[in-house]
N, CA and C of each residue as an Amber inpcrd file, in Angstrom:
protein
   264
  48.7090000   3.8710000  -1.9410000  48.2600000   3.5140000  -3.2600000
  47.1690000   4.4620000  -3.7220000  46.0940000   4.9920000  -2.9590000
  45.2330000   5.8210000  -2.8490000  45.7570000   7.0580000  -3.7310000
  46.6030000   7.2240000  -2.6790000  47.4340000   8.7420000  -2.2520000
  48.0460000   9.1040000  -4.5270000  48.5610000   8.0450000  -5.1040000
  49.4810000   7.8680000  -5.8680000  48.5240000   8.4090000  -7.4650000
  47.0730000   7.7210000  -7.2120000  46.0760000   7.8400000  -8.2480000
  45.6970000   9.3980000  -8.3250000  45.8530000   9.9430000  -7.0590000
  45.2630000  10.8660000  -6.4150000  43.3230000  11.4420000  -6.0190000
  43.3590000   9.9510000  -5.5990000  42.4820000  10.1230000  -4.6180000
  42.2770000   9.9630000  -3.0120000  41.5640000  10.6600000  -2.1660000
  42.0710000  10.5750000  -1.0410000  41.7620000   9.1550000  -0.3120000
  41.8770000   9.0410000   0.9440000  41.7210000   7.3100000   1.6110000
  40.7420000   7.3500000   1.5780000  39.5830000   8.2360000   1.6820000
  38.0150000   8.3450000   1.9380000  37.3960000   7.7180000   0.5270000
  37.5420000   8.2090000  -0.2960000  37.2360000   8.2240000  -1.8150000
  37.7010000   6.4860000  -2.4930000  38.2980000   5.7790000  -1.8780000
  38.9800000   4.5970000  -2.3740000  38.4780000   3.9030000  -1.6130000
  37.3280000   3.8570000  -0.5850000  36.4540000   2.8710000   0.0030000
  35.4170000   3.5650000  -0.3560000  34.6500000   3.1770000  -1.1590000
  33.0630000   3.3730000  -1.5610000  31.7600000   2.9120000  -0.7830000
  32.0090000   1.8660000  -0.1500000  31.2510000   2.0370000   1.2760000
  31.1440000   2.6960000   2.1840000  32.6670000   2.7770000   2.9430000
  32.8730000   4.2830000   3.3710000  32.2140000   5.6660000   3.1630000
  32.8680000   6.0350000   2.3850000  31.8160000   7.3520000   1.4190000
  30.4130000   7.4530000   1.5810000  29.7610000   5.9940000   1.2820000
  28.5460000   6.2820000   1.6780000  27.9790000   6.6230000   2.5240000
  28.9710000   6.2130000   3.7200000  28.8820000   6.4990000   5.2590000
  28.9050000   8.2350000   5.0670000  29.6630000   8.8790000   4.9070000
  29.6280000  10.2640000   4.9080000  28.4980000  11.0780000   4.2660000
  27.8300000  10.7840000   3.0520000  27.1620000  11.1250000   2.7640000
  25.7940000  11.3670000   3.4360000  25.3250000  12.5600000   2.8170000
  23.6570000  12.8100000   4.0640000  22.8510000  12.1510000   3.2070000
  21.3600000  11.9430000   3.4820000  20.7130000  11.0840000   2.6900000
  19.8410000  11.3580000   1.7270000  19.8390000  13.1030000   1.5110000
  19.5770000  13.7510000   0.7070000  20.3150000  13.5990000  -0.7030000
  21.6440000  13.1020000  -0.6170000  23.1280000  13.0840000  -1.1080000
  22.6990000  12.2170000  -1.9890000  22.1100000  10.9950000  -1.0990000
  21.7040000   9.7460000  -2.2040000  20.9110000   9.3230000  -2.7190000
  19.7200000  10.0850000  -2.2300000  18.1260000  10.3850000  -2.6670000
  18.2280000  11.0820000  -4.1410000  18.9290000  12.1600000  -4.1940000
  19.2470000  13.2390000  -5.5320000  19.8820000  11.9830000  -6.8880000
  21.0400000  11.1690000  -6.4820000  20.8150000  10.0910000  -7.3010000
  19.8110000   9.6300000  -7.8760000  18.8860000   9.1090000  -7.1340000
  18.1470000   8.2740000  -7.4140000  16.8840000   8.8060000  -8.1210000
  16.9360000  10.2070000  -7.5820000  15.3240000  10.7640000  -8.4590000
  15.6950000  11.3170000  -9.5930000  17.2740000  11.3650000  -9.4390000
  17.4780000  12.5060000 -11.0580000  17.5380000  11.4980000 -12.5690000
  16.8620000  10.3360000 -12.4930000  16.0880000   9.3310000 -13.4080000
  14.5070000   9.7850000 -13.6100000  14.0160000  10.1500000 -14.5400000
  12.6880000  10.4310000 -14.7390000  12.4250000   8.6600000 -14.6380000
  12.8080000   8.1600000 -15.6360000  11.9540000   6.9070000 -16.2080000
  11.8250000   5.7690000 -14.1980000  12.9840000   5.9670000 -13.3290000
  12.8340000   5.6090000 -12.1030000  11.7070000   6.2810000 -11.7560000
  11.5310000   7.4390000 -11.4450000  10.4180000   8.0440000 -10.6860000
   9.1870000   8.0950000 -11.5610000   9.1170000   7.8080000 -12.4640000
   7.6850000   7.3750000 -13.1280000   7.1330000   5.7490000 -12.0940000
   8.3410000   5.2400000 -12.8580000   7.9760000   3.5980000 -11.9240000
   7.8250000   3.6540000 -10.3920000   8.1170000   4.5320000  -9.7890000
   8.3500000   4.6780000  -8.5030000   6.6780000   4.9950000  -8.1260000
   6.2410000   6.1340000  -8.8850000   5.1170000   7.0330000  -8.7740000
   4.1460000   5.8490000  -9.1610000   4.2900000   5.1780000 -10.4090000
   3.1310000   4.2230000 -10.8310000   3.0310000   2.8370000  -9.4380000
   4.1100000   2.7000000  -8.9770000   4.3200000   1.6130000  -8.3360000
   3.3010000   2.0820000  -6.4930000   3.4120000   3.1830000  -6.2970000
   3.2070000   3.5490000  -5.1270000   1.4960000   3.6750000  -5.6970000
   1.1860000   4.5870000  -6.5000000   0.1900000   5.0090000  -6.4530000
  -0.8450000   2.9200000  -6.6810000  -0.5440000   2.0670000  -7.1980000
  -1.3740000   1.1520000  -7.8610000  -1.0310000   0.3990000  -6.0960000
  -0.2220000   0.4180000  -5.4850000   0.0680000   0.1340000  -4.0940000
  -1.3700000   0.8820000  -2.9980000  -1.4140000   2.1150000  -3.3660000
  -2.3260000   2.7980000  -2.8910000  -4.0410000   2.1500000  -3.0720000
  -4.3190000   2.3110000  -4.3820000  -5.1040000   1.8410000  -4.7970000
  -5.6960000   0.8640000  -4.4340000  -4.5180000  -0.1300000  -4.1990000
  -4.9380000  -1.9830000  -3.9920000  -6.0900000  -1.3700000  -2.4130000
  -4.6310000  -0.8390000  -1.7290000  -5.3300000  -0.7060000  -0.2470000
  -6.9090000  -0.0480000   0.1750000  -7.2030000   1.0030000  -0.7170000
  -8.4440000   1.3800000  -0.6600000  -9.2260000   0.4700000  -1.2730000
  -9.4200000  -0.5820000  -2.3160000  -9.6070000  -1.1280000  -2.6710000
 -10.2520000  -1.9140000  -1.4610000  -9.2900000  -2.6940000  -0.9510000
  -9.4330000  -3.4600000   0.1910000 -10.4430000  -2.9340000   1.4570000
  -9.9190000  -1.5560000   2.2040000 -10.4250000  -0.8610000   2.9800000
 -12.4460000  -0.4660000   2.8670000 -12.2840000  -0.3550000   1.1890000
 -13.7560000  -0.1030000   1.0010000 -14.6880000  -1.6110000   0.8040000
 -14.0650000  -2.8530000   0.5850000 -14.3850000  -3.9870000   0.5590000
 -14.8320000  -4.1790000   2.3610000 -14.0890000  -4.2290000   3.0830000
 -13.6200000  -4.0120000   4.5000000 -15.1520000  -3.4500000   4.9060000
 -15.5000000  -1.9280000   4.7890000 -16.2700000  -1.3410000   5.3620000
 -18.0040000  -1.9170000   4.5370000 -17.8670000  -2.4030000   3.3160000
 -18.8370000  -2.9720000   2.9470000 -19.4140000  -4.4000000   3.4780000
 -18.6180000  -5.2660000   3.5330000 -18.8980000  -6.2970000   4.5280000
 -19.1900000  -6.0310000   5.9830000 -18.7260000  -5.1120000   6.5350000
 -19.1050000  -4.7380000   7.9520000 -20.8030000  -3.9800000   7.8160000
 -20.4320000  -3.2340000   6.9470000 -22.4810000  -2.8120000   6.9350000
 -22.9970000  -3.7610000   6.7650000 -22.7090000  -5.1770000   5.6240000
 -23.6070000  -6.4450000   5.4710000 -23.6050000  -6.8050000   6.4770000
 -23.0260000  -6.8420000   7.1780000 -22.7650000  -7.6600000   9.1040000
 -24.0170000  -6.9790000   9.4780000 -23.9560000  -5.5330000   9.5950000
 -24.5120000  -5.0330000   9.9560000 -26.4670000  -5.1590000  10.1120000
 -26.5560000  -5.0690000   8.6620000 -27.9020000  -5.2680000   7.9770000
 -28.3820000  -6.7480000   8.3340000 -27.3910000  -7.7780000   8.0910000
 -27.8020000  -9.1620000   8.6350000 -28.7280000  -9.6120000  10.0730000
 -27.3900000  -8.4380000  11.0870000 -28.3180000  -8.5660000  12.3850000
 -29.2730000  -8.1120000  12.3790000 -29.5420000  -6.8910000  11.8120000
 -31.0550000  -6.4850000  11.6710000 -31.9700000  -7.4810000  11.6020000
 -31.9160000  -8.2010000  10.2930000 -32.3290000  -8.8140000   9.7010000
 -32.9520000  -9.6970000  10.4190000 -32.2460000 -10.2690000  10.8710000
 -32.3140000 -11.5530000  11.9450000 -32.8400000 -11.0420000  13.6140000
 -32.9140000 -10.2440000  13.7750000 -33.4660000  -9.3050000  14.8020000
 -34.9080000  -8.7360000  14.1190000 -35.5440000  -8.6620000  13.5940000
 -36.7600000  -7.8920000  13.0510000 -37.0930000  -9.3440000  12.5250000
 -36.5760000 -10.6460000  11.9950000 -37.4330000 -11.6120000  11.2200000
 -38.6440000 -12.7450000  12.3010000 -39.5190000 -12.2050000  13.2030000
 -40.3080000 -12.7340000  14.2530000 -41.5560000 -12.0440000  13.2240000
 -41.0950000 -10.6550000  13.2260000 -42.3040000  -9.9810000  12.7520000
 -43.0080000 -10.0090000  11.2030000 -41.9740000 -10.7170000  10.4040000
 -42.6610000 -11.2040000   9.1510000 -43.1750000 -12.9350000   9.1340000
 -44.0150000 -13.1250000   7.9200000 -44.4580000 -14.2970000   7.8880000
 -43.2830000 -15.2270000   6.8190000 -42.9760000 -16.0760000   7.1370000
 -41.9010000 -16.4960000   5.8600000 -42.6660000 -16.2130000   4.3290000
 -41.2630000 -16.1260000   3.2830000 -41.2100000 -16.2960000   1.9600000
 -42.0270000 -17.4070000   1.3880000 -41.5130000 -18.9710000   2.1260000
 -42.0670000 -19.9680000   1.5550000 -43.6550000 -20.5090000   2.1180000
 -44.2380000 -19.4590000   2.7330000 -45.7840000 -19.5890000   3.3820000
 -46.7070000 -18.7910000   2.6560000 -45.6520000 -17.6990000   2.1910000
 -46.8210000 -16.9610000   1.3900000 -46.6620000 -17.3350000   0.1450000
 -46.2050000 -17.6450000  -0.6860000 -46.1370000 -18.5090000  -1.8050000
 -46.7400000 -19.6290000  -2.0340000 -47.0910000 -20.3980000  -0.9610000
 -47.7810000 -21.8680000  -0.7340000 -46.8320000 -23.0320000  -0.7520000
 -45.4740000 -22.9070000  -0.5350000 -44.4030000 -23.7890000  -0.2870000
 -44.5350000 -24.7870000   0.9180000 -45.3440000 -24.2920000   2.1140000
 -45.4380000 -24.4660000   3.5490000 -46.3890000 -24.7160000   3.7310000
């Protein structure tokens, strides 16, 4: 039936085919859409973003960690807030 249209047996299973194809083959599809690879580009880059986002949140709470122990390690040597004010 293939044979009759004249296409070969390969070509009349489209799953198949895909199988043959390299993945360069099907990549070239897909980028030769500008308006795809805009969305692609906006989508990755705001993906990016989130994560540094996060990462610099991340390293800011770890210095507050940081500064806290200090904090709490050096507080023998001051007199409290509410003593020198006359709270105490």
């Amino acid at each position: 039936m293939a044979d009759s249209v004249g296409l070969s047996p390969v070509d009349s299973f489209p799953i198949r085919k895909a199988l043959f194809r390299s993945p360069s083959m099907i990549e070239e599809n897909v980028t030769n859409d500008p308006q795809l690879n805009r969305l692609q580009i906006d989508q990755d880059t705001e993906l990016k973003f989130l994560q540094l986002k996060k990462e610099l949140h991340e390293q800011r709470l770890e210095e507050l960690k940081k500064e806290m122990g200090k904090l709490n390690d050096t507080e023998w040597m001051y007199e409290p807030v509410e003593k020198l004010i006359g709270l105490k």
